[in-house]
Backbone as ProteinMPNN parsed JSONL, in Angstrom:
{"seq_chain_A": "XXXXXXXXXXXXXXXXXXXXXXXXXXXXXXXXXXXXXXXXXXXXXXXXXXXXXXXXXXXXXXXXXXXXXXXXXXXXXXXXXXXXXXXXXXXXXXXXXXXXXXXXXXXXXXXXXXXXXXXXXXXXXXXXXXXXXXXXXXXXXXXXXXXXXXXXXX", "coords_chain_A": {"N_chain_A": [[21.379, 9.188, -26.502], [18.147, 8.376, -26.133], [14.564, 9.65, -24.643], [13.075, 7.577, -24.557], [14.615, 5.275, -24.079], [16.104, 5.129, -22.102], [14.682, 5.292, -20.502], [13.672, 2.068, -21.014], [16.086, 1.376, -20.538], [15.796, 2.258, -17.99], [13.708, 0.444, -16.502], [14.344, -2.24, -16.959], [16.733, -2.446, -15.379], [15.391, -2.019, -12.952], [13.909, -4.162, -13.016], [15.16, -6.24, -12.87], [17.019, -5.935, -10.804], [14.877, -6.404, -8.983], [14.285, -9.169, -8.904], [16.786, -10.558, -8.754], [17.32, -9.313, -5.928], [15.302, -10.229, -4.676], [15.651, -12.946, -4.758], [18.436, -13.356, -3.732], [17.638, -12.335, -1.088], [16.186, -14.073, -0.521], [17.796, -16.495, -0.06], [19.502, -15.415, 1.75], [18.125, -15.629, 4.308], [17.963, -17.9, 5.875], [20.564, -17.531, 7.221], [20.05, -15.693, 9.037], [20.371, -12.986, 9.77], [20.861, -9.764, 10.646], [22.085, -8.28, 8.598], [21.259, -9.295, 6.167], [19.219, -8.401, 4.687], [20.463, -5.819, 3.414], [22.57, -7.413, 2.169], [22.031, -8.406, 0.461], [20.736, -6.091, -1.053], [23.127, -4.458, -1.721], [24.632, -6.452, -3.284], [22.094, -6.807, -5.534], [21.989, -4.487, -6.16], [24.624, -3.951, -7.74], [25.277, -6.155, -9.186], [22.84, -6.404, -11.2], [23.142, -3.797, -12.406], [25.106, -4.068, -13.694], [24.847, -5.784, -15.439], [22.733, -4.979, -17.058], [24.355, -2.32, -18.1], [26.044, -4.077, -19.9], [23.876, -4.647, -21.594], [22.434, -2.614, -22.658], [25.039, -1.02, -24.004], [25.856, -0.428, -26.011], [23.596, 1.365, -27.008], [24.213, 3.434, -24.791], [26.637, 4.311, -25.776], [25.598, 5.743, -28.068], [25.829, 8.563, -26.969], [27.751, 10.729, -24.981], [28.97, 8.893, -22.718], [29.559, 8.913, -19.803], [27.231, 10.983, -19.491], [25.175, 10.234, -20.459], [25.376, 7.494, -18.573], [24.573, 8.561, -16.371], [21.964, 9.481, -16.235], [20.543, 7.319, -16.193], [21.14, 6.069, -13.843], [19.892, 7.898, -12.165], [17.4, 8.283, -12.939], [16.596, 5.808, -12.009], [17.383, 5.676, -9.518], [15.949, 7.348, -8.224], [13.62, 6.08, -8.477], [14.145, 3.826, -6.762], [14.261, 5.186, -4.341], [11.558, 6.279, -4.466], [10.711, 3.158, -4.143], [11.75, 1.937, -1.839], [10.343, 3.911, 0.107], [8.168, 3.258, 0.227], [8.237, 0.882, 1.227], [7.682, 1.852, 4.114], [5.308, 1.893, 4.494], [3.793, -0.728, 5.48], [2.643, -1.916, 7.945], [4.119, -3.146, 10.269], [6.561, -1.875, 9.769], [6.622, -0.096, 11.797], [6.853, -1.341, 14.222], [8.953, -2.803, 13.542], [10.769, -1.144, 13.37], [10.253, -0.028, 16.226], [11.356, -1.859, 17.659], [14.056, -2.209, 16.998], [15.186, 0.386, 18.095], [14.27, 0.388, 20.748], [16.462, -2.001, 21.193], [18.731, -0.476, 21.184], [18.862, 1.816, 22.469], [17.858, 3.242, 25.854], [14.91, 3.279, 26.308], [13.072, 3.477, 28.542], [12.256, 6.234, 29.306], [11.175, 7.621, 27.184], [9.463, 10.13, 25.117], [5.821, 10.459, 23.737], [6.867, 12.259, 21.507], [9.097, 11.744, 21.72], [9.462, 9.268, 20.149], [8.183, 9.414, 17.978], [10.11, 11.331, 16.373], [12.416, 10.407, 16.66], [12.067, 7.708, 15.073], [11.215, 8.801, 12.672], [13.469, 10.298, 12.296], [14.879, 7.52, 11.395], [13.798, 6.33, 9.054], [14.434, 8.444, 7.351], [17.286, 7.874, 7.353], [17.266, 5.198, 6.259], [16.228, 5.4, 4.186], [17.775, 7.682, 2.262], [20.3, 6.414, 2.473], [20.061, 4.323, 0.965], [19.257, 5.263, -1.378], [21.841, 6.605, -1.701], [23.26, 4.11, -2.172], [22.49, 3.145, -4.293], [22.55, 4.81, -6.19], [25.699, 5.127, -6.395], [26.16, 2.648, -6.848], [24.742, 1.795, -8.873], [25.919, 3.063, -11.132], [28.774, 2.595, -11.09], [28.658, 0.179, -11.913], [26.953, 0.344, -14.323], [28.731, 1.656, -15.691], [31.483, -0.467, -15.502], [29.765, -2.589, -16.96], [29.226, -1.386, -19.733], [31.68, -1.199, -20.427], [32.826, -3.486, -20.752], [31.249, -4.279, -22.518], [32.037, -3.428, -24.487], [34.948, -3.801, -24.799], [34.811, -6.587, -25.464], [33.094, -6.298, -27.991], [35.738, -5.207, -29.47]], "CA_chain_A": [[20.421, 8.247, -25.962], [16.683, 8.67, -26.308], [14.721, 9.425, -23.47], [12.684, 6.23, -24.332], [15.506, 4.367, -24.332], [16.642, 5.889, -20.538], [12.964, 4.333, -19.646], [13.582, 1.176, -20.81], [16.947, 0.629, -19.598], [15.43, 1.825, -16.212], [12.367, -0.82, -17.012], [14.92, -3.253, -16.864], [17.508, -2.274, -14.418], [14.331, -2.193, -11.82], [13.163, -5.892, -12.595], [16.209, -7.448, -12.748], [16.816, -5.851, -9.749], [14.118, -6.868, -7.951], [14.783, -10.474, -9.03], [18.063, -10.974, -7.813], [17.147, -8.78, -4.366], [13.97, -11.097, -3.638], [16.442, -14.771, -4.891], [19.388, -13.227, -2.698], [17.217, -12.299, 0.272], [15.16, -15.304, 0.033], [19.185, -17.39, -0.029], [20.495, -15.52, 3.087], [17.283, -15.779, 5.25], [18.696, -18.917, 6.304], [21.522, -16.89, 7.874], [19.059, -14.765, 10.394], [21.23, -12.151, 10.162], [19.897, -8.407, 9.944], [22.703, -7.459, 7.72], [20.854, -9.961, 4.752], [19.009, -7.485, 3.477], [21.613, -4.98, 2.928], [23.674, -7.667, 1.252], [20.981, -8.544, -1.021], [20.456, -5.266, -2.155], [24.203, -4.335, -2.452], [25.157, -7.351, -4.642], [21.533, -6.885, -6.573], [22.681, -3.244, -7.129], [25.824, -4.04, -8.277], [25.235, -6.967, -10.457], [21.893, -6.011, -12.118], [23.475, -2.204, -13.201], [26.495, -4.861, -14.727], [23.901, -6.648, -17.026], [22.34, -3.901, -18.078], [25.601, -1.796, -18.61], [26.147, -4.854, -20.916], [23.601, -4.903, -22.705], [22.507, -0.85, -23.291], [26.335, -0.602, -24.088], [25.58, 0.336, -27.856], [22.64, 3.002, -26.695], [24.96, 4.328, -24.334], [27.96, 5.007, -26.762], [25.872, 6.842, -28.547], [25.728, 9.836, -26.725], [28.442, 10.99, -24.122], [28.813, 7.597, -21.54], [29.2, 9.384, -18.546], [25.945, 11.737, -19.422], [23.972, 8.377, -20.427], [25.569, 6.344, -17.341], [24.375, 9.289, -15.519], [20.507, 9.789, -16.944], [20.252, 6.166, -15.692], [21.484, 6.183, -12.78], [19.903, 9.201, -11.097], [16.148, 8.083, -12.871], [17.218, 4.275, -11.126], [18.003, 6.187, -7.657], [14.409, 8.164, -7.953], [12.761, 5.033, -8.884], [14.657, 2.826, -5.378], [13.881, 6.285, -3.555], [10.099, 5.558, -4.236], [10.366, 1.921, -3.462], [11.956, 2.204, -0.512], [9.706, 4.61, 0.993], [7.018, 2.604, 0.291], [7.839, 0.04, 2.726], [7.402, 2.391, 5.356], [3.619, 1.731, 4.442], [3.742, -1.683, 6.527], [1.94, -1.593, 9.784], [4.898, -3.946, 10.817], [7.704, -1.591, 9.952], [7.002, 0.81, 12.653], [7.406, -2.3, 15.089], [10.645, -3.237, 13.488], [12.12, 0.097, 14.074], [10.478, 0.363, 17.902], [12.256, -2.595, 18.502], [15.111, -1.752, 17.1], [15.378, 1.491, 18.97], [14.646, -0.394, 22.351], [17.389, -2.575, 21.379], [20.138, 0.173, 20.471], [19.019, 2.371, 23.706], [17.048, 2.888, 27.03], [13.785, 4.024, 25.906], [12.251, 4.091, 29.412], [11.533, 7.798, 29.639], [10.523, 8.538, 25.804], [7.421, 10.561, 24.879], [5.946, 10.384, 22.207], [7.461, 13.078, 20.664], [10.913, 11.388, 21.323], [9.279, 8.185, 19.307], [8.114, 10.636, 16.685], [11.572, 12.01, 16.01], [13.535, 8.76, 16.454], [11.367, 6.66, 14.181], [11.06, 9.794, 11.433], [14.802, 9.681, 11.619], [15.645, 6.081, 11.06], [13.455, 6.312, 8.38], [15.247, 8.537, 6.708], [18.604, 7.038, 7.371], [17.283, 3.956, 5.258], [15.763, 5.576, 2.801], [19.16, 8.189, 2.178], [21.611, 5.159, 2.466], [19.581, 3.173, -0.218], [19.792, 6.07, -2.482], [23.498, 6.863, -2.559], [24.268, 2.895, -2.42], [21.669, 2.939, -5.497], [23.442, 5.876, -7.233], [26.939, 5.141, -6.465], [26.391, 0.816, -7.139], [24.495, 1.586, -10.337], [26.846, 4.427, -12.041], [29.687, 1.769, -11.403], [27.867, -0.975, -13.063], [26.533, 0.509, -15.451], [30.039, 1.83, -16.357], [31.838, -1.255, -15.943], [29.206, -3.248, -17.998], [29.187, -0.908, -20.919], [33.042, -1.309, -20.375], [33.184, -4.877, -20.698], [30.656, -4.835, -23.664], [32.864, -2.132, -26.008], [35.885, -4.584, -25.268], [33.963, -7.759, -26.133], [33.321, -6.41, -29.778], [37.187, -4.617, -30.414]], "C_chain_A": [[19.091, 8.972, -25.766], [16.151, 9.273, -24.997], [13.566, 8.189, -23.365], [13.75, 4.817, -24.372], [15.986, 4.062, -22.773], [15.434, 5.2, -20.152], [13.012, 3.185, -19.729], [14.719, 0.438, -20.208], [16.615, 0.749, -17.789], [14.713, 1.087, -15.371], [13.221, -2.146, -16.383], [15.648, -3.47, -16.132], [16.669, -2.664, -13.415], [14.215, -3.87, -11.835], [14.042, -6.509, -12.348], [16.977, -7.087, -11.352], [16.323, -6.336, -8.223], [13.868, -8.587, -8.38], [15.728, -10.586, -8.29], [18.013, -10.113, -6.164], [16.298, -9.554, -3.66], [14.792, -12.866, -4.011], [17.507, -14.25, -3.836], [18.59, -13.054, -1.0], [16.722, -13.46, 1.051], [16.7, -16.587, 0.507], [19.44, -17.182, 1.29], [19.612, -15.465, 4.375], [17.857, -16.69, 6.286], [19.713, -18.679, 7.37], [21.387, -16.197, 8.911], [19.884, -14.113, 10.678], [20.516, -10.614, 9.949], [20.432, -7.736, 9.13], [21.977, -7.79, 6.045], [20.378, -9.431, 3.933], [19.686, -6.104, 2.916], [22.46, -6.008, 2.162], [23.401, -7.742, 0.17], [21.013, -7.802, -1.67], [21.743, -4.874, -2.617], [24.249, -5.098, -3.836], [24.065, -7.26, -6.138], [21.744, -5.524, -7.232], [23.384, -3.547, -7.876], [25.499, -5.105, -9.947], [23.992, -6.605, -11.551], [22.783, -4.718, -13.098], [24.496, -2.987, -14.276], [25.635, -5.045, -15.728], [23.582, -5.746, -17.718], [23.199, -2.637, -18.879], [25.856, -2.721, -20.202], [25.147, -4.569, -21.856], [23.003, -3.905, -23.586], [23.597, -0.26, -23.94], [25.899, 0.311, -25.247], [24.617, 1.574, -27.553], [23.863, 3.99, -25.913], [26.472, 5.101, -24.904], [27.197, 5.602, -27.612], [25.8, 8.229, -28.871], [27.259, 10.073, -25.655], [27.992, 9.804, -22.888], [28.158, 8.284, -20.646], [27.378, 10.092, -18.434], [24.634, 10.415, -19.405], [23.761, 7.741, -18.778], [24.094, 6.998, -16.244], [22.937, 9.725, -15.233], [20.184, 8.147, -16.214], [20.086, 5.353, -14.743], [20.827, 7.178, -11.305], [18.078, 8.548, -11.278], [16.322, 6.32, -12.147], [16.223, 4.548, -9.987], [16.461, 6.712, -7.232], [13.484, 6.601, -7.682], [12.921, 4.011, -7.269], [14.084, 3.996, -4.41], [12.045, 5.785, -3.016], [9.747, 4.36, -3.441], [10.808, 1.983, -2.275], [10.795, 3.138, 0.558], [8.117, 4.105, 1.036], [6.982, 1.282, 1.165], [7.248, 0.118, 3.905], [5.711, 2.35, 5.647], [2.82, 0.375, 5.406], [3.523, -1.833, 7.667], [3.026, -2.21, 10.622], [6.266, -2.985, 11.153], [7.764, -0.508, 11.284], [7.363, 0.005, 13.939], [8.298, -2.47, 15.234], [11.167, -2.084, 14.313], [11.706, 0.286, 15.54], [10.848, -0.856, 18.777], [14.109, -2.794, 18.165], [15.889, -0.69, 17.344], [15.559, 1.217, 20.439], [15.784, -1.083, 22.413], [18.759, -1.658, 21.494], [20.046, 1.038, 22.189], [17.996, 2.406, 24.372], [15.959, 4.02, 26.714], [13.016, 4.421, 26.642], [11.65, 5.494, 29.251], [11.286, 8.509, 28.385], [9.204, 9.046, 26.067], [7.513, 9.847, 23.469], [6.335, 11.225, 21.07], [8.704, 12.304, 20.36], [10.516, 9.943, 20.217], [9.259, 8.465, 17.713], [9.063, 10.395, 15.643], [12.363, 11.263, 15.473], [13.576, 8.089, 15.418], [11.421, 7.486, 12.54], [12.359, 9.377, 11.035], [15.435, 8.316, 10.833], [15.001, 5.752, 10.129], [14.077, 6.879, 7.426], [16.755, 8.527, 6.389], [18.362, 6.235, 6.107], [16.939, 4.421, 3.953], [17.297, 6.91, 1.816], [19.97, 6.99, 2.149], [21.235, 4.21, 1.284], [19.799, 3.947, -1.396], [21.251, 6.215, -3.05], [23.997, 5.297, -2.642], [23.525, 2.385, -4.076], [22.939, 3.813, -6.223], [24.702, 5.388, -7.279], [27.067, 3.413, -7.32], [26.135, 1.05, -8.858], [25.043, 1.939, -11.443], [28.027, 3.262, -12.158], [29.498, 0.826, -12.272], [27.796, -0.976, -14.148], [27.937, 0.584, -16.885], [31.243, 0.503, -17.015], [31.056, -2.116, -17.03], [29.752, -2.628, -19.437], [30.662, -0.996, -21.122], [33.128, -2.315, -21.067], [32.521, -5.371, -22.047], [31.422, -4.632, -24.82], [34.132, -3.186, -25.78], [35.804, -5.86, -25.693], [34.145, -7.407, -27.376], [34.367, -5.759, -30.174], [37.655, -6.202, -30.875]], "O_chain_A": [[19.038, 10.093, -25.26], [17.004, 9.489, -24.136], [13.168, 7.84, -22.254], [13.502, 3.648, -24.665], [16.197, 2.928, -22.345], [15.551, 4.408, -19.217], [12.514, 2.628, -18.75], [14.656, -0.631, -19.601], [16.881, 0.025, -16.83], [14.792, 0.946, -14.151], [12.792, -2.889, -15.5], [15.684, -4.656, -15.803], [17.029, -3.684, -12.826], [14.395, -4.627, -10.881], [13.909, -7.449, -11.566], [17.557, -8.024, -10.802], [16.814, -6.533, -7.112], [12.882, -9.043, -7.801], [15.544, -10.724, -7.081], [18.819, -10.49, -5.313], [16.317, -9.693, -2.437], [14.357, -13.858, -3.426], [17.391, -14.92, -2.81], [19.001, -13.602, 0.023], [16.702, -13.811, 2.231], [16.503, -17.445, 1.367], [19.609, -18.111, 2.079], [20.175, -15.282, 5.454], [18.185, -16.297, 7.406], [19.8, -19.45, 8.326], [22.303, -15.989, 9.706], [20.422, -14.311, 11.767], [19.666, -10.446, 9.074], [19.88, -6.73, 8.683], [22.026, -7.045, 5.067], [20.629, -9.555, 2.735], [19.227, -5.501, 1.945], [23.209, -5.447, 1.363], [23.99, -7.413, -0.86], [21.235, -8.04, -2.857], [21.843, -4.84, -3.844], [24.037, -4.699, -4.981], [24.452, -7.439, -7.292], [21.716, -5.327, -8.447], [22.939, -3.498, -9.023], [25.508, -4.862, -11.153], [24.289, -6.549, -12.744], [22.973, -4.809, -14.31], [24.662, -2.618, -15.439], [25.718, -4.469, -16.813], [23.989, -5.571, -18.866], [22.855, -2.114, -19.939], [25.855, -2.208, -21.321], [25.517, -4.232, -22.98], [22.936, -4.01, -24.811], [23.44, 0.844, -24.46], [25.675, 1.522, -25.262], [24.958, 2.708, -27.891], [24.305, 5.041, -26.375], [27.095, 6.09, -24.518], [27.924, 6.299, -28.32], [25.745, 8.894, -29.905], [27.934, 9.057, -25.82], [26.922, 9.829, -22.28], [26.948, 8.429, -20.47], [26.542, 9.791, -17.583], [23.726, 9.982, -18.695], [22.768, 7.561, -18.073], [23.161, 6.43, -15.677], [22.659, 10.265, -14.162], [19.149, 8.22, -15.551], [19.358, 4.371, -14.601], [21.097, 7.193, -10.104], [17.415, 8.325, -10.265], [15.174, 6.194, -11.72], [15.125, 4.134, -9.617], [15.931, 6.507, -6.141], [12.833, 6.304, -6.68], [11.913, 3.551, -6.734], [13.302, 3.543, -3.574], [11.525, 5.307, -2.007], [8.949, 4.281, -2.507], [9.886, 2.133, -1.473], [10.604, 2.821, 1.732], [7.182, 4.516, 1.723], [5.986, 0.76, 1.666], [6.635, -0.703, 4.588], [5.084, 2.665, 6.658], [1.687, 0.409, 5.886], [4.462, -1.875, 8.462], [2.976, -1.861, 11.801], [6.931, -3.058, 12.187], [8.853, -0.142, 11.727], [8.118, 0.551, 14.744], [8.892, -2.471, 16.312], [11.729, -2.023, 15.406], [12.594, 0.729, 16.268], [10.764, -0.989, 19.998], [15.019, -3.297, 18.824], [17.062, -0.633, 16.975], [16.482, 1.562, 21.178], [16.377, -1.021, 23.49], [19.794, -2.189, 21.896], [20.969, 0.918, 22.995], [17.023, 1.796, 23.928], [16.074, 5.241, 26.82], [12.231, 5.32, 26.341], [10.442, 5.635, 29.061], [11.182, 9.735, 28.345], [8.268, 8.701, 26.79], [8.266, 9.255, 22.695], [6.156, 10.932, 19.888], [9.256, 12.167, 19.268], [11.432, 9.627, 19.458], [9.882, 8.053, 16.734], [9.051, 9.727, 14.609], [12.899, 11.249, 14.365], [14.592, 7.786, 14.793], [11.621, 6.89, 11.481], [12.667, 8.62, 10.115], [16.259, 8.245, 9.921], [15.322, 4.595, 9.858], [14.423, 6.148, 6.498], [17.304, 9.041, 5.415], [19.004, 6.425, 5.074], [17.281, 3.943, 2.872], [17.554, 6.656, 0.639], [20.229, 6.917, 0.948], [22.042, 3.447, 0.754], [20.418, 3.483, -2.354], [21.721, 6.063, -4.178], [25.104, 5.127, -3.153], [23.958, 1.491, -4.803], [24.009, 3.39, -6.661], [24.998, 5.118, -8.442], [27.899, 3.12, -8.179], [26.864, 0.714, -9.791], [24.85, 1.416, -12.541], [28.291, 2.932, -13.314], [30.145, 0.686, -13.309], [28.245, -1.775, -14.969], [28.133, 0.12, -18.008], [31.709, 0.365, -18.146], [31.705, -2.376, -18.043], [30.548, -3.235, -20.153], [30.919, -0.813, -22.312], [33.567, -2.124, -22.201], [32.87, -6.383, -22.656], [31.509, -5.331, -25.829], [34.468, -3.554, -26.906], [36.759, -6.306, -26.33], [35.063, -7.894, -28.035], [34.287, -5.507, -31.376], [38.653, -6.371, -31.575]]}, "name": "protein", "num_of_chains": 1, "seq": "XXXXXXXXXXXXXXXXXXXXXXXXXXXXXXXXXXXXXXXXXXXXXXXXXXXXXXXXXXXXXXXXXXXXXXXXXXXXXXXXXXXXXXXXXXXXXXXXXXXXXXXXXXXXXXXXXXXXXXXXXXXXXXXXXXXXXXXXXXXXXXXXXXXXXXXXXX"}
């Protein structure tokens, strides 16, 4: 597999991605739950890496799968890495998280160092947890797709 080939399946993995993450999020809003956007992105992990498993199948047989799956998967994970950390650019998100810090524990006697710290962390909680559910969702996907394509044409 090329490595323009690795660009465009990651071209495509990304959009279709971010399709089904902004139609699923926009579905379970409705639900006012705070898990919605974690489900969103699970299922748009999962199912996007399927399609495109499908339909790279033929590029990816014809080098070593796993090495392919794996070239795809890791430039993906870089690529969600980025986006993700670019939320943190939102004058809003530092709100979210200092109210969802007040909510979890008794913040009375923070400094601002302890806000600092807190807020740094839970930043990179989300942005670590999006990665390996990127890496691990998409490597499956990808696998099963290209699975499902090679027994389609036997």
């Amino acid at each position: 597999m090329k490595f323009g080939d690795i660009i465009t399946a990651v071209a495509t993995l990304t959009i279709i991605h971010v399709l089904f993450d902004t139609v699923l999020f926009a579905a379970l809003i409705p639900v006012n739950s705070k898990m919605s956007p974690d489900v969103a992105a699970i299922v748009s992990f999962l199912l996007s890496s399927l399609i495109v498993g499908y339909v790279f199948a033929a590029k990816i047989y014809e080098e070593s799968r796993r090495g392919a799956i794996s070239k795809i998967a890791v430039l993906f994970t870089v690529v969600v890495m980025f986006a993700v950390g670019s939320l943190f650019t939102n004058p809003y998100m530092g709100t979210a998280i200092k109210e969802g810090l007040e909510s979890m524990y008794s913040t009375g006697g923070w400094t601002t160092t302890d806000w600092l710290a807190y807020s740094q962390l839970v930043m990179v909680i989300i942005v670590a947890l999006n990665v390996v559910l990127a890496l691990v969702l998409s490597f499956i996907g990808l696998y099963a797709g290209s699975m499902l394509r090679k027994r389609g044409k036997s």
